[in-house]
C-alpha positions as CSV (number, residue, x, y, z in Angstrom):
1,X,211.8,194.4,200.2
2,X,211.9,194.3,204.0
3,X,208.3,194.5,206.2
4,X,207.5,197.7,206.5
5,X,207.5,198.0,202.5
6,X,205.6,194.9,202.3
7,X,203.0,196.1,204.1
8,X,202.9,199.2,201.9
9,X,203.1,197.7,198.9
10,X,200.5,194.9,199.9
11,X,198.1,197.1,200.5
12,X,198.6,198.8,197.3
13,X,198.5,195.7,195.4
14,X,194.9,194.9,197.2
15,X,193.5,198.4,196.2
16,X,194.8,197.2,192.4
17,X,193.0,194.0,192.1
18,X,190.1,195.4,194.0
19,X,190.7,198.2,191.6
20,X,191.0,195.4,188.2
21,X,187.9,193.4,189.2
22,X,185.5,196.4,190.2
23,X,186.7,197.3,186.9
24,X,187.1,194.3,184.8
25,X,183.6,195.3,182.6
26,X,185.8,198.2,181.0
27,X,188.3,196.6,179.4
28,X,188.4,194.2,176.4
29,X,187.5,190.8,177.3
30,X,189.8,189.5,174.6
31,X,193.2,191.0,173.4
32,X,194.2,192.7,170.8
33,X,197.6,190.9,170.3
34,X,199.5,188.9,167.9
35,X,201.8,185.8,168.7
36,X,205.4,187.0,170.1
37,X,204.3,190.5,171.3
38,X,205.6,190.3,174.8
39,X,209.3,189.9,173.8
40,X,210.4,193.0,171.8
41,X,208.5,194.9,175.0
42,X,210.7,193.8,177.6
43,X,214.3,193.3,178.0
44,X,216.5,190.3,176.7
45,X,218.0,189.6,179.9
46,X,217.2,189.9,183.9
47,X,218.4,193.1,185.3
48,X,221.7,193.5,187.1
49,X,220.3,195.8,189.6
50,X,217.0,196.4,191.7
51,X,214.1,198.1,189.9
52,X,211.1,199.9,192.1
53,X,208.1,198.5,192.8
54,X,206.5,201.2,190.6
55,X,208.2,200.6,187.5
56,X,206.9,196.6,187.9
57,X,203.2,198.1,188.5
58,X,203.7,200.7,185.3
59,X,204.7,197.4,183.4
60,X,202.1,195.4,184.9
61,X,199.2,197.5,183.0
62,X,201.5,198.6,179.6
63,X,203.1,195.3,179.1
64,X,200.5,191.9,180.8
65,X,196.9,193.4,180.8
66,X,197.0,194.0,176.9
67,X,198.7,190.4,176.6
68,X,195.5,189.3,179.3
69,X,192.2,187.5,178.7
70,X,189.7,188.7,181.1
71,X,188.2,185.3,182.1
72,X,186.7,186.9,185.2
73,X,184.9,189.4,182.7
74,X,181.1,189.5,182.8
75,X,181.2,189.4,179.1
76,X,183.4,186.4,178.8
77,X,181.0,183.4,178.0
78,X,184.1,180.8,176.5
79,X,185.6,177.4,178.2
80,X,184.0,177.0,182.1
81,X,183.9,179.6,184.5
82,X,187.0,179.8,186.2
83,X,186.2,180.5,190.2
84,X,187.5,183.7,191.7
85,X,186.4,185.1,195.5
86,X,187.7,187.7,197.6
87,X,188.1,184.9,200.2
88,X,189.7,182.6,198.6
89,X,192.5,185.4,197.0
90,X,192.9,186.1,200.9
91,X,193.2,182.4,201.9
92,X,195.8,181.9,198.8
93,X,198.2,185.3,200.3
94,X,198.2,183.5,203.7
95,X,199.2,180.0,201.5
96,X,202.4,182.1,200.1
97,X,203.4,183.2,203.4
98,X,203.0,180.3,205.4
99,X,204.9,178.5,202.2
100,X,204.7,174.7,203.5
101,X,205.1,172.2,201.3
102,X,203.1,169.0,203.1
103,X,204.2,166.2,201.4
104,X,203.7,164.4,204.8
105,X,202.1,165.1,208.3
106,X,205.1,166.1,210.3
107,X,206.0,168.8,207.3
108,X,203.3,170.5,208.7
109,X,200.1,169.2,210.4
110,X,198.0,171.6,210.2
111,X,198.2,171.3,206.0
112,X,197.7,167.5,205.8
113,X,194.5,167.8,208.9
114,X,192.7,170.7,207.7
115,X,192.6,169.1,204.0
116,X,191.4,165.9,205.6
117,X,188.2,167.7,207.0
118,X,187.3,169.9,203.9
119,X,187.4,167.3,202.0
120,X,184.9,165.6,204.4
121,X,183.1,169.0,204.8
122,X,182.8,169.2,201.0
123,X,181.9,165.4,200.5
124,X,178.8,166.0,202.9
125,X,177.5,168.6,200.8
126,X,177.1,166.4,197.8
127,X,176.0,163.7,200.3
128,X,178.7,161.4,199.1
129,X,178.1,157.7,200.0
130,X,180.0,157.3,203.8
131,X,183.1,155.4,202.3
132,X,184.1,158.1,200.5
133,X,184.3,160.3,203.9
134,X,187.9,160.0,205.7
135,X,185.6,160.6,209.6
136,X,183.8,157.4,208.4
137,X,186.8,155.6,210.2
138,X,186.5,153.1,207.0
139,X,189.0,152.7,203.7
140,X,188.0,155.9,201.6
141,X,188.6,159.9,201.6
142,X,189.4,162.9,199.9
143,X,192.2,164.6,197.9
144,X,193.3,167.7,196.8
145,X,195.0,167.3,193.0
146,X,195.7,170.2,190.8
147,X,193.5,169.2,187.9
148,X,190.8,166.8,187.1
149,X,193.0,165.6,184.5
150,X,195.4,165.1,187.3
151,X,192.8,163.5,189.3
152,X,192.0,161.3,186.3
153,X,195.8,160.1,185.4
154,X,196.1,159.4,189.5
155,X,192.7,157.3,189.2
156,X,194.2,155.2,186.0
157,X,197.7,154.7,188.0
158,X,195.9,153.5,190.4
159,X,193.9,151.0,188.4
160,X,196.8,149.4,186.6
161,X,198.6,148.8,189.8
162,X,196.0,147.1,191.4
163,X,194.7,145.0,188.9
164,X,198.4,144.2,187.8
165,X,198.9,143.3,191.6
166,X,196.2,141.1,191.8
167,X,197.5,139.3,188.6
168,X,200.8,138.7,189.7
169,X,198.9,137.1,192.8
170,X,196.8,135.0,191.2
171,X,199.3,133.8,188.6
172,X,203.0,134.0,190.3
173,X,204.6,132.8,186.5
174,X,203.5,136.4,185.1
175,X,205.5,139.0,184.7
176,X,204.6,142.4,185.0
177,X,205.3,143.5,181.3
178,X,203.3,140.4,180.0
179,X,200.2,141.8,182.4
180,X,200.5,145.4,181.3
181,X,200.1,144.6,177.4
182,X,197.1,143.2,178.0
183,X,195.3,146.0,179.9
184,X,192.6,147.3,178.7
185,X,191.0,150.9,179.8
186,X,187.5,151.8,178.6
187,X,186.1,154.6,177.6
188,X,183.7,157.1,175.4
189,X,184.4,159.4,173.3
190,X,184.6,162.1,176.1
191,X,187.1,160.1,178.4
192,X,185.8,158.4,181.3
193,X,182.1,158.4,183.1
194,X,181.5,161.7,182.8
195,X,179.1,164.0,184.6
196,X,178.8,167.3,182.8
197,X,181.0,166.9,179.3
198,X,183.0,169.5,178.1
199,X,181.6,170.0,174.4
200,X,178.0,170.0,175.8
201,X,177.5,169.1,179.5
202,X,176.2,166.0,178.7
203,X,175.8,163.0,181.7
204,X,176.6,159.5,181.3
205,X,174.1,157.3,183.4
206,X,175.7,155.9,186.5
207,X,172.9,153.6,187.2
208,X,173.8,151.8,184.0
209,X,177.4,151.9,183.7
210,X,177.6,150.7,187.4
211,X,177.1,147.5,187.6
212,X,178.3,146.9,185.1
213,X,181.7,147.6,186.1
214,X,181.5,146.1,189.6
215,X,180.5,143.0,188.1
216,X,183.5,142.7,185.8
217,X,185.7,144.0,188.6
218,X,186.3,147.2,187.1
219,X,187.7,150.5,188.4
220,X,185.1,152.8,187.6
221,X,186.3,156.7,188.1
222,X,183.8,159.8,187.5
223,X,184.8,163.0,186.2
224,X,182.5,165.8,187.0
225,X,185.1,168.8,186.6
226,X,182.4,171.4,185.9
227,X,178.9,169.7,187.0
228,X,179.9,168.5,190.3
229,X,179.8,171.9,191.9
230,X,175.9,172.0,191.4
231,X,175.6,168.7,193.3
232,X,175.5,170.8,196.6
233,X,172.0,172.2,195.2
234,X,169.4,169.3,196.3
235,X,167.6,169.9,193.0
236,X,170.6,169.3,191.3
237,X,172.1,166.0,193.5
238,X,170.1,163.9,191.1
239,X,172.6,163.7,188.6
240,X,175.1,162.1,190.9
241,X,173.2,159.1,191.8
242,X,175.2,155.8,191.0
243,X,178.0,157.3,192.4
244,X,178.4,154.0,194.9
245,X,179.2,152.1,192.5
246,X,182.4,154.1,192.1
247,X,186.0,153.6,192.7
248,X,187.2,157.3,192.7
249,X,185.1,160.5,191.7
250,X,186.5,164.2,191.3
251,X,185.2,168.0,190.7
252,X,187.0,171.3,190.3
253,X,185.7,173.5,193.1
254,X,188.2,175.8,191.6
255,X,185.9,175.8,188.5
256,X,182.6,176.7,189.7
257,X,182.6,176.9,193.3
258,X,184.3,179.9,193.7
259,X,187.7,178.6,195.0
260,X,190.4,180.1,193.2
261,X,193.0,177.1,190.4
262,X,194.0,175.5,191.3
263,X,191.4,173.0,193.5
264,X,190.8,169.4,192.6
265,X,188.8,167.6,194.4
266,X,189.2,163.8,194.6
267,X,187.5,161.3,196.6
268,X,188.7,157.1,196.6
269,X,186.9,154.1,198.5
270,X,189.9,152.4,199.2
271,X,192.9,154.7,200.3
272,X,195.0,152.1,199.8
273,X,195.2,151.9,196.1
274,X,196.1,155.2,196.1
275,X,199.2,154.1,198.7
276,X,199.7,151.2,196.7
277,X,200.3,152.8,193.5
278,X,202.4,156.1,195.0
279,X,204.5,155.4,197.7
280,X,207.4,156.8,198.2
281,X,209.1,156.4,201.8
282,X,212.6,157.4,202.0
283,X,214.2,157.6,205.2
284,X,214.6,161.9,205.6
285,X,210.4,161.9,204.6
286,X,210.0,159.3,207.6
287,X,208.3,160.4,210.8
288,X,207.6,158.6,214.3
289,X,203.2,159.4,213.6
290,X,203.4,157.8,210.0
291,X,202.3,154.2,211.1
292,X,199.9,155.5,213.9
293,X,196.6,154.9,211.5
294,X,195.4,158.7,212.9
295,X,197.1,160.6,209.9
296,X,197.4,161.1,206.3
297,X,200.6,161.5,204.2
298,X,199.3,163.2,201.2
299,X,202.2,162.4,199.2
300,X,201.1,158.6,198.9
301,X,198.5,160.1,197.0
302,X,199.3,162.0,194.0
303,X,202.2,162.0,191.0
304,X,204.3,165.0,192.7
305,X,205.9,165.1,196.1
306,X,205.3,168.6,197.0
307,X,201.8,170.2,197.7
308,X,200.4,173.8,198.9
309,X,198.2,174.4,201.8
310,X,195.1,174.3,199.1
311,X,192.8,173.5,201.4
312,X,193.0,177.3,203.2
313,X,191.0,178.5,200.3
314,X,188.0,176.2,200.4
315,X,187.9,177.1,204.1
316,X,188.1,180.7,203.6
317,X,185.5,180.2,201.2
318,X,183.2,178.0,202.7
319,X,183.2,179.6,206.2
320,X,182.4,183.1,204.1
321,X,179.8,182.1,201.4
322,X,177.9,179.3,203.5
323,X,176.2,176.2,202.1
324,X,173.4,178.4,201.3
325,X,175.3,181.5,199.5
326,X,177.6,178.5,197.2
327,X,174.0,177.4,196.3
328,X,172.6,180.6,195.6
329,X,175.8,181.7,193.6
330,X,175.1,177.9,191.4
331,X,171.3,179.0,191.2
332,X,171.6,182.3,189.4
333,X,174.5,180.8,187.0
334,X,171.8,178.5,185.8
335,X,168.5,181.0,185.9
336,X,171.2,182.7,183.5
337,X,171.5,180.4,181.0
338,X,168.0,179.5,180.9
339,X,167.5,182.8,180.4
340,X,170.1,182.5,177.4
341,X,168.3,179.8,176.6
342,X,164.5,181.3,176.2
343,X,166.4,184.5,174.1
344,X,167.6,181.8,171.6
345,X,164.6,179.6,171.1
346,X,162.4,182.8,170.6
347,X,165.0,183.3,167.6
348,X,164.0,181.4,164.5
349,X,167.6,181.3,162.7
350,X,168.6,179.5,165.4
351,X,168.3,176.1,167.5
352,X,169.4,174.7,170.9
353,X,171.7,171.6,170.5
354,X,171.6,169.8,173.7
355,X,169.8,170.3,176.9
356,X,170.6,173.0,178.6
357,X,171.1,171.3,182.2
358,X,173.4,173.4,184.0
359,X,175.5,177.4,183.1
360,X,176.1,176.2,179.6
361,X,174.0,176.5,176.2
362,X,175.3,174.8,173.0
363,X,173.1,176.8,170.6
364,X,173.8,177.5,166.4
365,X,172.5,179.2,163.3
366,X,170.5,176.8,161.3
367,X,172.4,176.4,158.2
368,X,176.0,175.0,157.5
369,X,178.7,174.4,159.7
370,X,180.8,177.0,157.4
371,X,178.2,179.8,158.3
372,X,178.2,179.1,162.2
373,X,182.1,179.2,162.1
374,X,181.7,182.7,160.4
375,X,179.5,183.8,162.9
376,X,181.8,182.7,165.5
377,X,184.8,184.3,164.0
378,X,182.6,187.7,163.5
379,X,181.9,187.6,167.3
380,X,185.9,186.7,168.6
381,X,186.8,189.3,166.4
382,X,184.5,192.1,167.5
383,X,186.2,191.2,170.6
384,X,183.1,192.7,173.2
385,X,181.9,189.1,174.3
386,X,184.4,186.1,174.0
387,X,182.9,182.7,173.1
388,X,184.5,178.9,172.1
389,X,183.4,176.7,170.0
390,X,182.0,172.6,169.9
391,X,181.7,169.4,167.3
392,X,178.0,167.7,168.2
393,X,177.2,164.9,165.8
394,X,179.5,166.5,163.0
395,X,177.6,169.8,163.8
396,X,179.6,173.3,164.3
397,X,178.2,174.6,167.6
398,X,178.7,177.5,169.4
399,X,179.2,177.3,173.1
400,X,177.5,180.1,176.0
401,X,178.9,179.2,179.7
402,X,178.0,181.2,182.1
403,X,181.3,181.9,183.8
404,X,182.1,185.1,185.9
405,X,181.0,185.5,189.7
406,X,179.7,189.0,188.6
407,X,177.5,188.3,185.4
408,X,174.1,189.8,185.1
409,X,170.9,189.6,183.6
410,X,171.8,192.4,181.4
411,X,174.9,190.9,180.2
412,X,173.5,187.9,179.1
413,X,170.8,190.4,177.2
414,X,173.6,192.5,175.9
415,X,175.7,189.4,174.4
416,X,172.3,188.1,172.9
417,X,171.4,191.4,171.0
418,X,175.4,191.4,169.9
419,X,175.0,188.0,168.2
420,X,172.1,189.0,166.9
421,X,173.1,192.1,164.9
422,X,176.3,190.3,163.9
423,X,174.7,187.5,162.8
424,X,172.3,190.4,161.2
425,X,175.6,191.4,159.0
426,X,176.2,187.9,158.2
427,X,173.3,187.0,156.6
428,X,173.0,190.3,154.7
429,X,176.5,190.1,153.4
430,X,176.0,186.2,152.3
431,X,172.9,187.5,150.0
432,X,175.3,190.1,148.3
């Protein structure tokens, strides 16, 4: 494929995912396909010779979309949302054809900087305590990682080597194994601190767990994979307080803040345990800037060597949504699930089972867990809105999130009166 059919053909693949998401209400928001059907549909081996871009695009819609979950579906309600923008699908096509990989400032400049003051940029919405903001001129400052689990494995790297650092300071005679057997990493039953839990969007309070931790001289990270998005929302910020008493925090903009996966964003007060843990400087990754205290090389702070020019897509985004229009976008997500909310609590058979802070409603049918996970597999199976489940306190629960950028009031009315006439079937088929 040579220029001039690039450009052709990119313009037709625009016009189909322009095409797909204008669209994406139409089809099936879950499949209808078993385990193992993509093999027998496709041939055993790579081809010997070219095939046309059409016969990829006439496979692309027999053989992938009936294999595809439409997470970006106003009727898919499962997981998180996962964030999608025309900007941000723009800002990923110049990624690929720029095609850097800025494992260190000199790989390309432009990369490491331009991360450096999103990071910043996106700090200052959630008004992050100063010593988490790289233009602070102090220790701290932001990350892009792939995943908040990522974030989180990078935070308890981090941990162990400092602590088993100071150790082998304090107490020269130690060996390293003999300090690593006796670490100890706390946590709940939902990981770390955590703002906005998976099973129910729950928040762990920071003001408590705190001080605690700085007094005993230990790392305290915050996961807020979902939740932290809303923090840009002043009526919202709340929920982050206590965040100074943290070591390292993170959030997936590429959840709910319309920045396409994958977007991780990590902050640390001290760069240097980061550095300390990661380093890797061989001589052919060396470069005359590296000891100049004006850049960053983002390598020193993550497990893998090689990075993309993420941070393209949260300025693409940023610059073409606004503060105000990211706001707005969190705003309606949660007038939606209150809305949710009211629709179920006007409903007798059923009950709310956790505040409903943020886009998510854990809600069930009173009566046993063996009822709720027949109604749930009476919904999945009708296949018209797509939800996942939870455990809270023993307790089947069924989980609403609202997820897509173009959901609706009249979605979230038409998934409601679904439930309700299945659930309808359910009951009258349990008298029988």
């Amino acid at each position: 494929m040579n220029a001039s059919e690039f450009r052709k053909r990119g313009k037709e693949m625009v016009d189909y995912i322009a095409d797909y998401l204008e669209g994406i209400e139409a089809r099936q928001v879950y499949p209808d396909v078993e385990p193992g059907y993509l093999r027998p549909l496709i041939p055993a081996s790579a081809p010997q010779e070219p095939e046309t871009f059409e016969d990829i695009m006439t496979d692309v819609e027999k053989i992938i979309m009936p294999g595809v979950t439409h997470w970006h579906s106003p009727h898919f309600f499962a997981y998180f949302p996962t964030a999608s923008s025309y900007p941000a699908m723009l800002a990923d096509m110049l990624c690929g054809a720029i095609g850097c990989i800025g494992f260190s400032w000199a790989a390309s400049p432009a990369c490491t900087e331009l991360e450096t003051v999103m990071m910043d940029w996106l700090g200052k919405m959630l008004e992050l305590p100063e010593a988490f903001l790289a233009e602070s001129g102090g220790e701290g400052g932001g990350v892009i990682q792939g995943s908040a689990s990522e974030a989180t494995l990078v935070a308890l790297l981090a941990a162990r080597t400092k602590v088993t650092r100071q150790l082998q300071m304090a107490s020269p005679e130690l060996s390293q194994a003999s300090i690593m057997e006796k670490l100890v990493a706390y946590s709940s039953d939902q990981v770390v601190a955590t703002l906005g839990t998976t099973p129910c969007c729950s928040f762990d309070n920071l003001l408590e767990v705190g001080p605690i931790c700085t007094e005993a001289n230990v790392w305290l990270h915050i996961d807020a994979a979902y939740a932290g998005s809303a923090f840009i929302c002043p009526e919202f910020r709340h929920l982050l307080n206590g965040v100074e008493f943290a070591d390292s925090f993170n959030f997936n903009p590429h959840k709910w803040l319309l920045v396409n996966f994958d977007c991780s964003a990590m902050w640390v007060k001290k760069r240097s345990s980061l550095t300390g843990a990661f380093k890797l400087d061989p001589l052919y990754l060396k470069h005359s800037h590296q000891d100049s205290g004006l850049i960053t090389d983002y390598r020193h702070w993550q497990l893998p060597l090689g990075r993309r020019f993420r941070s393209l897509k949260m300025w693409f985004v940023f610059r073409m949504y606004g503060v105000k229009g990211l706001q707005a976008y969190i705003r309606k997500h949660v007038q939606l699930s209150h809305e949710f909310e009211s629709l179920v609590r006007q409903d007798p058979c059923f009950e709310i089972c956790a505040e409903v802070t943020l886009g998510l409603v854990c809600f069930r049918l009173k009566g046993t867990n063996e009822q709720n996970e027949a109604l749930l597999e009476k919904i999945n199976s009708a296949k018209k809105i797509h939800l996942v489940p939870c455990h809270l306190r023993e307790k089947f629960v069924l989980r609403f999130a609202i997820c897509s950028r173009t959901v609706e009031s009249a979605h979230v009315q038409q998934a409601w009166k679904h439930i309700r006439e299945l659930t309808t079937e359910l009951l009258r088929a349990q008298k029988k």
